[in-house]
N, C-alpha and C positions, 0 to 999 in steps of 0.2 A: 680365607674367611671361614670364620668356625659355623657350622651346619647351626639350624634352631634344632632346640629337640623333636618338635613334629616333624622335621627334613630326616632325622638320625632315625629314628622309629620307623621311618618309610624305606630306611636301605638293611633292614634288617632282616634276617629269616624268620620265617613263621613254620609252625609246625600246623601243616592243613589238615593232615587227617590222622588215627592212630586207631590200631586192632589190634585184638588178640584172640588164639585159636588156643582154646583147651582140651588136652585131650578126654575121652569119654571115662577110663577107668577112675574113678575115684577110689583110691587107696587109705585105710583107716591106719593110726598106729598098730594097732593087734595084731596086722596083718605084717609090720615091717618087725615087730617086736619077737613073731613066733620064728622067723628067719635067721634071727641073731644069733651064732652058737661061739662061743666062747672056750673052745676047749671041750664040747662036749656039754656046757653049763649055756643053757635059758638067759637069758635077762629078765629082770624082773617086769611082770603085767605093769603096764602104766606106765615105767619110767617115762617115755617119750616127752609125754604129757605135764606130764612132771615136770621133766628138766627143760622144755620148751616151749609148751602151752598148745604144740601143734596138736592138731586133730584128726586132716584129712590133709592130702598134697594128689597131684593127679599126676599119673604112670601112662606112659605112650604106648600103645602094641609093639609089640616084638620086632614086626616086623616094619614100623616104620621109622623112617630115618631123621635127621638132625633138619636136614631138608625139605621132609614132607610138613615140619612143624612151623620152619620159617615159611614153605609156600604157602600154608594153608589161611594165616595171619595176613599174608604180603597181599592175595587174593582178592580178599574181602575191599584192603584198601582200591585197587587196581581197577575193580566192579563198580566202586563206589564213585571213583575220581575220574574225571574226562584229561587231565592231564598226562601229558607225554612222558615217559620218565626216563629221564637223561642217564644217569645212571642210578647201579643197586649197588649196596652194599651190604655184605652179610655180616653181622655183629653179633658172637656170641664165645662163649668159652668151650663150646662142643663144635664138633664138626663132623661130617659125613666120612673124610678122607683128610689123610696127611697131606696130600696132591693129587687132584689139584682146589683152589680154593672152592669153598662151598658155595661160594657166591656166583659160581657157572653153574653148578646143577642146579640151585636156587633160579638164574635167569632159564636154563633149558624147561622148568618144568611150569614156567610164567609166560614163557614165551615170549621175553622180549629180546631186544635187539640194542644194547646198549651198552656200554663199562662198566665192567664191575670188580670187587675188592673185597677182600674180608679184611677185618679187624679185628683182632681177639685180644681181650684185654680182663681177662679175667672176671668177677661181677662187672667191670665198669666199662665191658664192651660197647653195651647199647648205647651209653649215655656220651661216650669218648667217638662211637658214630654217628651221634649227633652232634659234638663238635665239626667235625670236619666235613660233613656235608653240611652243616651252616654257614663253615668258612666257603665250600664251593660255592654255594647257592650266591653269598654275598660279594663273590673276588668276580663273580659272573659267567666265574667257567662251566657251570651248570641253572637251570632252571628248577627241576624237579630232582630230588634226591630222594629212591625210596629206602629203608631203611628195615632189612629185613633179619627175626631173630631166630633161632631155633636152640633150645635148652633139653637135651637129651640127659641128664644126670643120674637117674634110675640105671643107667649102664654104669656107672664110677663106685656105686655104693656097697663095703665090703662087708657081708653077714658073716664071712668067718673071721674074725680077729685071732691074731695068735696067743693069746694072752688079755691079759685085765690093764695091763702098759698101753699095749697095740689097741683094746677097745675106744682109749679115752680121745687118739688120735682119729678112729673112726667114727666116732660118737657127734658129729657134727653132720657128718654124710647122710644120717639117718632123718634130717629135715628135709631133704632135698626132692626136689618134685619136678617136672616135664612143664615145658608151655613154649608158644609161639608166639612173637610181639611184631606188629609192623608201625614204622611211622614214613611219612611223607610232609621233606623239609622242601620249602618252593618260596614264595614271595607274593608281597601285596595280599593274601587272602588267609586267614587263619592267626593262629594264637603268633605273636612276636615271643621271640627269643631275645629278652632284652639282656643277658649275663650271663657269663660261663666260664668255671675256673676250677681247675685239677691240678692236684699235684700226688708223689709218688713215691713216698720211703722204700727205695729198691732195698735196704741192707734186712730188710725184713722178709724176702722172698719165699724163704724154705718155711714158712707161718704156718701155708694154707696151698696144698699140691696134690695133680696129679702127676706124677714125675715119667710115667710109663708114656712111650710114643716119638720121644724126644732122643737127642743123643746121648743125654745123661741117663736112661734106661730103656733103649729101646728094644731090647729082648726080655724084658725083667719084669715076665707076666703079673708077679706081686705089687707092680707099683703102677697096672694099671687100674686104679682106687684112689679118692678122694682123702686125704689125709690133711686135719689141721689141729694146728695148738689154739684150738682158741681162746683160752685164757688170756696167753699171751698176745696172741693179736687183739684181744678184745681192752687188753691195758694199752697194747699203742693206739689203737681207734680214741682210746679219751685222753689219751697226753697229747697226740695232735690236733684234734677237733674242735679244742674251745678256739685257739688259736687261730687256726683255719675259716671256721665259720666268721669269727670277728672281720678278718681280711677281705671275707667275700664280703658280707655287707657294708664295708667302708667305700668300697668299690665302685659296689652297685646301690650307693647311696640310699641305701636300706635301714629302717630298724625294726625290731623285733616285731616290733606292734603291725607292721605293715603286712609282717606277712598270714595270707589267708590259707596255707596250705604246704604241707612239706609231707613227700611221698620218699620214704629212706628206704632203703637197702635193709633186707627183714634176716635175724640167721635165729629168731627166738619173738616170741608175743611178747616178749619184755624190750624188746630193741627199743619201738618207738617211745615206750614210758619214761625209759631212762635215755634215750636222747634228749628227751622234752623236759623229764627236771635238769640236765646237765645244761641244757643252754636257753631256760626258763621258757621255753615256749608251750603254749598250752597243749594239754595234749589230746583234747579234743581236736587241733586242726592238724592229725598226723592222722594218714590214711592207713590204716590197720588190714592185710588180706592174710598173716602167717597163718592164723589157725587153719584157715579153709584151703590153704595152695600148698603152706611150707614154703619153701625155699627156691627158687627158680633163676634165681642171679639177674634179674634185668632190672633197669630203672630206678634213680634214682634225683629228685632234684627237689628244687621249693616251688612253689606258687606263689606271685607277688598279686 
């Protein structure tokens, strides 16, 4: 017998609670623009600004790590919430260590006592670990799923280019900013997760890398730096998008008008404008933070 939808809605995950831990240094362009040497050549005052609209992004101390930024986030929820947490998961594109996953030192310095996993999935860590603690939560192998982030990328970003070739592939890095997200997926209490759907053009890989760490360069100090074409990636994001978004809302029985809210994935203060006329949504209901964070890779989805 087919569930009514109030039956469907009650076996669904909710997202109970969500933090975030910023660090203190706030970072101006001026300050990442006088760093950039080119051969010996400046980059010009402002570009940043210019070519991004960024302003400010926050930089983490030195000395702390990929982990003190997902503990610091995961914290706040843990204080806040009387629930147990089955298990953690670490979600992010940075890590503390190759091995072992960052999602132990993340539990060691939380002090709980439960399973844990990283995910890394590039920007789409966080939101790819809330898929799959929505599926535990819902298949009932877990109650409480915390979901913990840490964004170190102030370490990837390369002020010396070798050339005016090599700047255009670093010239992306220079948005990129430090922060710590947590969320907590559980049940019966908190926001429903009523739709969730990804997909994955692999043949696109080499777009947007740090390549250093891995087997493909793992002595090859130069390629530990963030490196993307984003031209290119930024023409495949709109030849598959119209496409993609249509799908999701036929799905999730959606249209345009319904939605109150859409929170995208930011690499420029123009991202969300030109989302919003590409797939006519207004853009008063796109939550705008690039100028004041820059780039931090976490979160992205709609609000119904």
């Amino acid at each position: 017998m087919e569930l009514d939808v109030k039956s469907k809605c009650m076996t669904k995950a909710t997202i109970k609670s969500v933090a975030v831990y910023l660090p203190e240094a706030v970072i101006h362009n001026n300050q990442i623009e006088k760093k950039i040497n080119v051969g010996g050549t400046m980059v010009e005052h402002s570009i940043l600004e210019r070519l991004f609209g960024s302003k400010t992004r926050r930089f983490a101390e030195t000395e702390m790590q990929v982990s003190d930024l997902a503990y610091k986030a995961a914290k706040k929820i843990i204080q806040a919430q009387n629930s147990p947490i089955d298990l953690l998961i670490f979600a992010a594109a940075s890590s503390d260590l190759i091995e072992p996953a960052t999602a132990n030192i993340v539990q060691a310095k939380l002090g709980l006592n439960c399973p844990v996993m990283d995910i890394k999935n590039a920007c789409n860590s966080f939101v790819s670990a809330i898929q799959v603690a929505s599926a535990f939560v819902e298949s009932g192998v877990y109650q409480n799923v915390l979901i913990a982030c840490g964004e170190k990328l102030s370490e990837v970003i390369n002020y010396n280019p070798k050339s005016n070739q090599h700047l255009m592939k670093c010239l992306a890095g220079y948005s990129l900013g430090d922060a710590g997200a947590a969320m907590l997926i559980g049940k019966d209490s908190g926001s429903n997760i009523v739709y969730q759907k990804f997909n994955s053009w692999g043949e696109y890989w080499n777009l947007c890398t740090i390549e250093g760490g891995g087997s493909l360069a793992y002595r090859d100090y130069d390629k530990y730096f963030f490196e993307c074409d984003a031209r290119h990636l930024r023409n495949v994001f709109f030849d598959k998008m119209a496409l993609f978004v249509a799908q999701c809302l036929v799905e999730a029985d959606w249209e345009i008008p319904q939605i109150d809210c859409v929170v995208s994935h930011q690499v420029s203060e123009n991202t969300t404008a030109q989302i919003a006329a590409y797939l006519k949504i207004p853009a008063d209901k796109f939550i705008t933070t690039f100028s004041k964070y820059g780039n931090p890779q976490q979160r992205q989805y709609l609000w119904h």
